[in-house]
C-alpha positions in Angstrom: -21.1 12.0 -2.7 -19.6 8.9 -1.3 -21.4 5.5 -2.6 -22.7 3.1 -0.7 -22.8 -1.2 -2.0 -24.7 -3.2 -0.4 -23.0 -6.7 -0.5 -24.7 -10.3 0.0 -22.6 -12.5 2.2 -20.2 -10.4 2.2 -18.1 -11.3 5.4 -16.2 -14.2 3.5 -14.5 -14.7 0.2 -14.8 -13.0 -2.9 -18.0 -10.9 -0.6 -15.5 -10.1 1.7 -12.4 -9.2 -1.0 -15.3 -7.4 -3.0 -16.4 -5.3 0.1 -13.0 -4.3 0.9 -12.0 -3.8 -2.9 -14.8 -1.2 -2.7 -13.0 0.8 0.3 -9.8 1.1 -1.1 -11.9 2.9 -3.9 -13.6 5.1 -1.2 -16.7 3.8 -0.9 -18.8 2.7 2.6 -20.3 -0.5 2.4 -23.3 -2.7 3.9 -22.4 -6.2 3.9 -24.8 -9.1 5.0 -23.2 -12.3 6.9 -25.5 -15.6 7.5 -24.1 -16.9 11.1 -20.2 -15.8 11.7 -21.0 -12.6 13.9 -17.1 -12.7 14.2 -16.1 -12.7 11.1 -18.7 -9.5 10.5 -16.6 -7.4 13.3 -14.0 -8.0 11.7 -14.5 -6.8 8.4 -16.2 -3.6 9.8 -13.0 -3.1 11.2 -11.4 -3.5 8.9 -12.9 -1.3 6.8 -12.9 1.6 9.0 -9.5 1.0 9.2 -9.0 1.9 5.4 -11.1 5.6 6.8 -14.4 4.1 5.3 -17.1 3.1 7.3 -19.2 -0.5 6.8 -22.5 -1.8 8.5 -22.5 -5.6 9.1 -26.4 -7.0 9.2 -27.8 -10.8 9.3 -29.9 -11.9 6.4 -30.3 -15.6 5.5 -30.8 -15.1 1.6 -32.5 -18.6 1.3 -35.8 -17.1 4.0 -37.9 -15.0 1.5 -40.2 -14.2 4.5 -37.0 -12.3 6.1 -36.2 -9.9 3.2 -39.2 -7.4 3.9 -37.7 -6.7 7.8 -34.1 -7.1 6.0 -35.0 -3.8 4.3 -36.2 -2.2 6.9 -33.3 -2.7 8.9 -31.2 -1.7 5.9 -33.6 1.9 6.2 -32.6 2.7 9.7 -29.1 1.7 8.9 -28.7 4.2 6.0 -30.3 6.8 7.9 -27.8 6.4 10.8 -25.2 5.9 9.5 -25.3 8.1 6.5 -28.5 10.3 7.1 -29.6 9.0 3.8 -32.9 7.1 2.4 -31.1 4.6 -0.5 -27.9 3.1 -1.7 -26.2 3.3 -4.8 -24.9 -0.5 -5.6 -26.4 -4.3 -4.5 -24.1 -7.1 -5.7 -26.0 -10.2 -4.7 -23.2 -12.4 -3.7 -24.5 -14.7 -1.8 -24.7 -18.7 -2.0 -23.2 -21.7 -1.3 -22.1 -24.9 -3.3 -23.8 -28.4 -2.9 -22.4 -30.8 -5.5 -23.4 -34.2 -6.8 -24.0 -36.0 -10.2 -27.1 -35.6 -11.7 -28.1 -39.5 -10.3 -27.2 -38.7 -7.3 -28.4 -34.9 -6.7 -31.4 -34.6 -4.0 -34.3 -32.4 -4.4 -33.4 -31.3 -1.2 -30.0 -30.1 -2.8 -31.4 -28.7 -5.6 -34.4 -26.6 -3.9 -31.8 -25.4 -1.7 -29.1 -24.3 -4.5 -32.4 -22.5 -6.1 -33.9 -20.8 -2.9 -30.3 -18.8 -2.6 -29.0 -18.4 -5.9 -32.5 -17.7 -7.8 -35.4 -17.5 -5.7 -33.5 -15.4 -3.0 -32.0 -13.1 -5.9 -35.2 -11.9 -7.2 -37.1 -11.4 -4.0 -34.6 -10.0 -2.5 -33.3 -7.2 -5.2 -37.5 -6.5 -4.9 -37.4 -5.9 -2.0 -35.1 -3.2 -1.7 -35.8 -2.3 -5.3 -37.6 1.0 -3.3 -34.3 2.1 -1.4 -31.7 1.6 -4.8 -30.8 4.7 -6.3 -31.8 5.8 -9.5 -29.0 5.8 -11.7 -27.5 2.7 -9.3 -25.9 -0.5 -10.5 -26.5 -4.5 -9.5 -24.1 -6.7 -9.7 -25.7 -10.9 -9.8 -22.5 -13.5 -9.2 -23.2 -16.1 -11.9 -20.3 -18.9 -12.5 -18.2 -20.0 -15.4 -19.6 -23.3 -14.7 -22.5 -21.7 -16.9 -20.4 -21.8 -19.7 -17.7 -24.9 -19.3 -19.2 -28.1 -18.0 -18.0 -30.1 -15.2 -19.2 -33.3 -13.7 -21.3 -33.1 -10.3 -22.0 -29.2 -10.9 -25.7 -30.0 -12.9 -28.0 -28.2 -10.6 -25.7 -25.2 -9.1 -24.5 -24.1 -12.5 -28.8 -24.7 -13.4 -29.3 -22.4 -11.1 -26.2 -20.1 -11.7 -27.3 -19.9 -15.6 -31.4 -18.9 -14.2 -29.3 -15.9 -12.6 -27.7 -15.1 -16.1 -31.5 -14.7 -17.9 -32.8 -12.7 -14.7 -29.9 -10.6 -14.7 -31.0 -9.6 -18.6 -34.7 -9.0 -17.4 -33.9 -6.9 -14.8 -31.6 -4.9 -16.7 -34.4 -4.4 -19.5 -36.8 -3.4 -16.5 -34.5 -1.0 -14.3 -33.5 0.8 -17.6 -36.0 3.3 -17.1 -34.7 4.2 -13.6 -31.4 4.3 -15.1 -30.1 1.4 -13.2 -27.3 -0.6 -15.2 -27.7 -4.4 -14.3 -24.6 -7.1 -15.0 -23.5 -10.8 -14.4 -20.0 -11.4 -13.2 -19.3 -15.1 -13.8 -15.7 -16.2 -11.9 -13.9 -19.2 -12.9 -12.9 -21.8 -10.1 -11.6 -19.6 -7.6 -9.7 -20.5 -4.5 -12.1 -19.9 -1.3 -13.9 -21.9 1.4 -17.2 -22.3 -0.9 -18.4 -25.3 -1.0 -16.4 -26.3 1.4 -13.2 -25.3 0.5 -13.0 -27.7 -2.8 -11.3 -25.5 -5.2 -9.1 -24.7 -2.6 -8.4 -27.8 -0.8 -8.6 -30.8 -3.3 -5.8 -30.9 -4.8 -7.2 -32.9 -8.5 -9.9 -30.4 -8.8 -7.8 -27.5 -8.8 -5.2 -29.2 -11.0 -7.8 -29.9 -13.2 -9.5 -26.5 -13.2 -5.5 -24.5 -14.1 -5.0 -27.1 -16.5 -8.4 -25.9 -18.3 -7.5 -21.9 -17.8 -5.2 -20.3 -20.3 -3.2 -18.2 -17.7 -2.9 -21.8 -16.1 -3.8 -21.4 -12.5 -7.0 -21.3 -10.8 -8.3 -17.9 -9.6 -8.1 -16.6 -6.2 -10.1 -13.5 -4.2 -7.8 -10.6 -5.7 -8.7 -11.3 -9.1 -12.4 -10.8 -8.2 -12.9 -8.2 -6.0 -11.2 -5.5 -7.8 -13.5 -6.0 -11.0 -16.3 -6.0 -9.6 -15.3 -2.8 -7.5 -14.4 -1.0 -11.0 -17.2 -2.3 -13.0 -19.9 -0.1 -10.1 -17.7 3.2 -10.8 -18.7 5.4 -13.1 -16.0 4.6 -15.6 -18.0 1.5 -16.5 -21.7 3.5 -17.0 -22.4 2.2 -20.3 -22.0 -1.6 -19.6 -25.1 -3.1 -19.2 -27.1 -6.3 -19.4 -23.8 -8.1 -20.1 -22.5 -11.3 -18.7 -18.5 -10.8 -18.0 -16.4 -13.6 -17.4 -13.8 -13.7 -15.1 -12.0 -16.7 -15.3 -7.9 -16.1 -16.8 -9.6 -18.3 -20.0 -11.3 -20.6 -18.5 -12.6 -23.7 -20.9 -10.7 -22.3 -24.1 
């Protein structure tokens, strides 16, 4: 039976190469977006034109109060799309960057960092804890910035390391249902999150390859397909594990 993943903002960057990494294996996919309806179509299309089919549906992951009418939407789209009642695979993907030295970080910043990345993790995956599939695999995007400290990065890699311990819990929890539970923490990774900075600032990312053994900073492609083979069933046995994926980051 074809799988279905349900990806968390997954109509941009390593969501989006995840999503579509998951096609080319021949799964469907349910990805979430936050704003860029365009972006959504897109990817749907672009999926179905791999011969797999995808559903695109708005969910702010930061609005707790969203997540119960987020599920059933998610309901009514596996049932008509699929004629079935649950999913197989949730990689909560999700999030955005806000960066500042510890002095200077807001509580504004930092309650928003934690409503996505921690609060909007937990209340989310119970949420749609009732339409996961026995036997079915989360995936929680932690950061290597967990691991390998960097100035201005206090409070998102705080909130990146809260992710780390949950992922453990829930993997001790879900055991019984026979759901395998992971953390995939990337290095610095070429994309537009937080505002492109890896990508676009030229020091940073010189700095970042100059920490990585394989000497560059990562990009999409070196994301998407791990995550992709880590839900098949090759990888059944790995559980409650943080996995880095950085080319050596901090060695």
């Amino acid at each position: 039976m074809t799988t279905i993943s349900l990806i968390t903002g997954g109509s941009r960057g390593l969501g989006r190469n995840t999503a579509l990494s998951i096609a080319r294996r021949g799964g469907d996919v349910v990805f979430t977006y936050r704003s860029r309806r365009e972006e959504a179509d897109a990817l749907v299309a672009e999926i179905g034109a791999l011969g797999r089919t995808a559903v695109a549906l708005a969910l702010d992951t930061g609005e707790v109060a969203s997540f119960a009418p987020f599920a059933e939407r998610l309901r009514t789209a596996l049932r008509e799309s699929w004629g079935r009642e649950t999913f197989d695979h949730l990689v909560n993907n999700a999030g955005h960057g806000d960066y500042a030295a510890i002095a200077e970080t807001t509580e504004a910043q930092f309650d928003g960092l934690f409503d996505v990345h921690v609060k909007g993790v937990f209340f989310l995956t119970q949420a749609l804890l009732p339409l996961l599939a026995d036997g079915g695999r989360i995936v929680n995007l932690s950061s290597g910035l967990t691991r390998m400290a960097h100035p201005g990065f206090a409070a998102y890699a705080a909130a990146k390391g809260a992710v780390e311990v949950l992922s453990v819990y829930m993997a001790r929890e879900l055991g019984a249902r026979g759901i395998a539970v992971n953390t995939v923490a990337p290095g610095a990774i070429e994309t537009d999150f937080g505002g492109g900075a890896v990508r676009d600032n030229a020091e940073l990312n010189r700095s970042f390859a100059q920490a990585t053994a394989l000497g560059r900073v990562g990009v999409p492609d070196d994301i998407g397909p791990m995550i992709a083979s880590l839900l098949s069933p090759d990888n059944r046995w790995v559980n409650a594990q943080r996995i880095e994926v950085s080319g050596g980051q901090g060695l």
